[in-house]
C-alpha positions as a Markdown table, in Angstrom:
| # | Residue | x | y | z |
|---|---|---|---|---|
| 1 | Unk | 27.1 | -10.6 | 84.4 |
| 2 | Unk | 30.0 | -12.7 | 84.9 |
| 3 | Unk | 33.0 | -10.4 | 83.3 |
| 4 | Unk | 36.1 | -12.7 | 83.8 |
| 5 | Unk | 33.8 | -15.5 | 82.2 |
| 6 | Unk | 33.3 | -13.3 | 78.9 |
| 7 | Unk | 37.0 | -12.0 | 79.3 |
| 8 | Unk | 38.2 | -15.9 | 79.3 |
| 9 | Unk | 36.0 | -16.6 | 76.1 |
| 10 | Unk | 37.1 | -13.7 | 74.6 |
| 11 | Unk | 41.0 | -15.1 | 74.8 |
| 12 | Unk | 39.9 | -18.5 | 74.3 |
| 13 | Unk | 38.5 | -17.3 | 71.0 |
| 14 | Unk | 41.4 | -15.6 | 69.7 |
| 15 | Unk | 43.9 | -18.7 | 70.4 |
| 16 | Unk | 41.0 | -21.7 | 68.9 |
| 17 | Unk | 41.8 | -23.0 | 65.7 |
| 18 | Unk | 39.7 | -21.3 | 62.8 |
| 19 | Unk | 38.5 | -24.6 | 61.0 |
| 20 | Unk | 36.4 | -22.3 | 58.5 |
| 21 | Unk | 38.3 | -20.9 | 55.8 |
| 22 | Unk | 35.2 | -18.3 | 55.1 |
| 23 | Unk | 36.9 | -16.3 | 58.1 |
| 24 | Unk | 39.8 | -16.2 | 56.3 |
| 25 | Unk | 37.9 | -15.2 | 53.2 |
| 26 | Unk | 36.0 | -12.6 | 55.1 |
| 27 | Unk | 38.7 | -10.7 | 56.8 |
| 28 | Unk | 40.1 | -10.8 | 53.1 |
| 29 | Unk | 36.9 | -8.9 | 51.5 |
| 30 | Unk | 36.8 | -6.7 | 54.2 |
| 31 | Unk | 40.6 | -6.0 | 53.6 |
| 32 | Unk | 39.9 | -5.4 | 50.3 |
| 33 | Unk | 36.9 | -2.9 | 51.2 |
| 34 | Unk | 38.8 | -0.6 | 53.3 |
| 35 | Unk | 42.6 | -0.8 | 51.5 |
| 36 | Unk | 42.0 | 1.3 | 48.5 |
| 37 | Unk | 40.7 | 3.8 | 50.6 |
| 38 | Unk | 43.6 | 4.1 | 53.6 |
| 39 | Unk | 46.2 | 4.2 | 50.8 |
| 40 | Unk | 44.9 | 6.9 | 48.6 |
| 41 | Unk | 44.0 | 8.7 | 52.1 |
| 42 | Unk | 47.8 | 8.1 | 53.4 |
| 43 | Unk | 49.9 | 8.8 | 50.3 |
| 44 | Unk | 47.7 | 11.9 | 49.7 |
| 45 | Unk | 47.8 | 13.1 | 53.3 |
| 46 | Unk | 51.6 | 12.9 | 52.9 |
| 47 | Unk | 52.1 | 14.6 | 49.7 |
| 48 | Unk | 50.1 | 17.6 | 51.3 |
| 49 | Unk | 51.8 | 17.6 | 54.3 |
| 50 | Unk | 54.8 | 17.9 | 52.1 |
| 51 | Unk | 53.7 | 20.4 | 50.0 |
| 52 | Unk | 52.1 | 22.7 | 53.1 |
| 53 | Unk | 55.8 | 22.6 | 54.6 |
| 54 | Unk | 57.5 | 23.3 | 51.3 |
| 55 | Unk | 55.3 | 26.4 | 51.3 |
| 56 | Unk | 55.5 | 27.2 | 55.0 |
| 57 | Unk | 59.3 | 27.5 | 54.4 |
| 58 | Unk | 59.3 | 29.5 | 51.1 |
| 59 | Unk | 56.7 | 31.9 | 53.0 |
| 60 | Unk | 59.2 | 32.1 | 56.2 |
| 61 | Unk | 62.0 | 32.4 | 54.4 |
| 62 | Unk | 63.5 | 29.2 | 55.4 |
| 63 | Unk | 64.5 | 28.1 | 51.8 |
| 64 | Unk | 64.4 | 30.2 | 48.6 |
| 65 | Unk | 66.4 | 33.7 | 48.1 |
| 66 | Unk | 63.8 | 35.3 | 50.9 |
| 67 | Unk | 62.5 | 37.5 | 48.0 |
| 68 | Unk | 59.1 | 39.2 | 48.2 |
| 69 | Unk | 58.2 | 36.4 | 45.1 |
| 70 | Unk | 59.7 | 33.8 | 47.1 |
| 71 | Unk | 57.5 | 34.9 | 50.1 |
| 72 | Unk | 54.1 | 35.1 | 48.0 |
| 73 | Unk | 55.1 | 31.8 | 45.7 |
| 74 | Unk | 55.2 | 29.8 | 49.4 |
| 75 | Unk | 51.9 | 31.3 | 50.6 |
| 76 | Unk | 50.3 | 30.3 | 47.8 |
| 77 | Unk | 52.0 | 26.4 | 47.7 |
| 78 | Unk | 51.0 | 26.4 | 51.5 |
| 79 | Unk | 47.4 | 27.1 | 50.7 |
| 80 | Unk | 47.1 | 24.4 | 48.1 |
| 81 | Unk | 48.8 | 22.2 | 50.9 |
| 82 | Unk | 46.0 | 23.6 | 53.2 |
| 83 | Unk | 43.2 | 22.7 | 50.7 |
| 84 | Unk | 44.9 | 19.0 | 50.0 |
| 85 | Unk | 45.0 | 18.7 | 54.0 |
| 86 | Unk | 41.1 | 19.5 | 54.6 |
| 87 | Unk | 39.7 | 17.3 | 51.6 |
| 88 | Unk | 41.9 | 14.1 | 52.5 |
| 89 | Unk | 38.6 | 13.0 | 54.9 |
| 90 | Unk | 36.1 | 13.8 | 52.3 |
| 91 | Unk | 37.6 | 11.6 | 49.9 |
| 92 | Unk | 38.9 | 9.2 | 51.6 |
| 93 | Unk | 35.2 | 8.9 | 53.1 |
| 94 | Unk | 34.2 | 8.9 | 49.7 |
| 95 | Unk | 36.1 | 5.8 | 48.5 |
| 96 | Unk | 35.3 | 4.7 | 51.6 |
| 97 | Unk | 31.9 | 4.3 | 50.8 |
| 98 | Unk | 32.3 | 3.1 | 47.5 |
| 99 | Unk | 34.6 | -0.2 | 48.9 |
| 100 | Unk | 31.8 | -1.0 | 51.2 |
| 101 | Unk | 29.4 | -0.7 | 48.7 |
| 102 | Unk | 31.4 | -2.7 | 46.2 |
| 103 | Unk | 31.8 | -5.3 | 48.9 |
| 104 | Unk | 28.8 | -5.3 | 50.8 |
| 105 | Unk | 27.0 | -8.0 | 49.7 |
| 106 | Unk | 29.9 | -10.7 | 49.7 |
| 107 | Unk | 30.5 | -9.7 | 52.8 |
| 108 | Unk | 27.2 | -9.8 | 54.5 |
| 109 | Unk | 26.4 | -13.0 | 52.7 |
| 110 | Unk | 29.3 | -14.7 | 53.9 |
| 111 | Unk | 28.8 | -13.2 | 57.2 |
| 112 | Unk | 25.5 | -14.9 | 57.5 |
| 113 | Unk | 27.2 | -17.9 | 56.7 |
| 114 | Unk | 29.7 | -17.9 | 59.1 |
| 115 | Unk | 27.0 | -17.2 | 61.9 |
| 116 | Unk | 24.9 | -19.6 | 61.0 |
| 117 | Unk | 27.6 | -22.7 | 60.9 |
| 118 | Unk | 28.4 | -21.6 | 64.1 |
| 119 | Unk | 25.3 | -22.1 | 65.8 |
């Protein structure tokens, strides 16, 4: 097998003019499978992260009056951090899912297309 000769097409590929708009329209759908997913799963792996540290502070007395409440209010804000932290994946695989589902038939169909113009 010839490497530099699948290499070369490779780059040749990426710099030929896509005459098609239906790769254009297909990298859109698939876009549109996967975004509402990676936002909910970044903006709620932030807020988690947030709220873990908010209680990881309280609990070690970073911020707060260093009280024994203080202490036991950021344990308990740290574990719901905790909890947010290990479900992120779960749902985000969830919605995931649902995207490709929502999707997949536009998406193969066009596919198809695509692969068969360009044989």
């Amino acid at each position: 097998m010839n490497t530099d000769k699948i290499y070369a097409e490779a780059i040749a590929n990426q710099y030929a003019p896509k005459n098609t708009s239906k790769v254009v329209a297909l990298k859109k759908l698939d876009r549109k499978a996967k975004s509402p997913a990676n936002i909910f799963a970044y903006t709620f792996g932030i807020a988690m992260a947030l709220v873990l540290g908010t209680g990881m502070c309280l609990a070690m007395q970073v911020i707060g009056s260093g009280s024994a409440a203080s202490v036991a209010l950021g344990i308990i804000i740290g574990s719901v951090g905790i909890v947010g932290v290990c479900i992120n994946y779960p749902i985000y695989k969830k919605l995931f899912e649902h995207g490709k589902r929502k999707y997949a038939f536009e998406i193969i169909q066009l596919a198809k297309e695509i692969s068969e113009t360009a044989e």
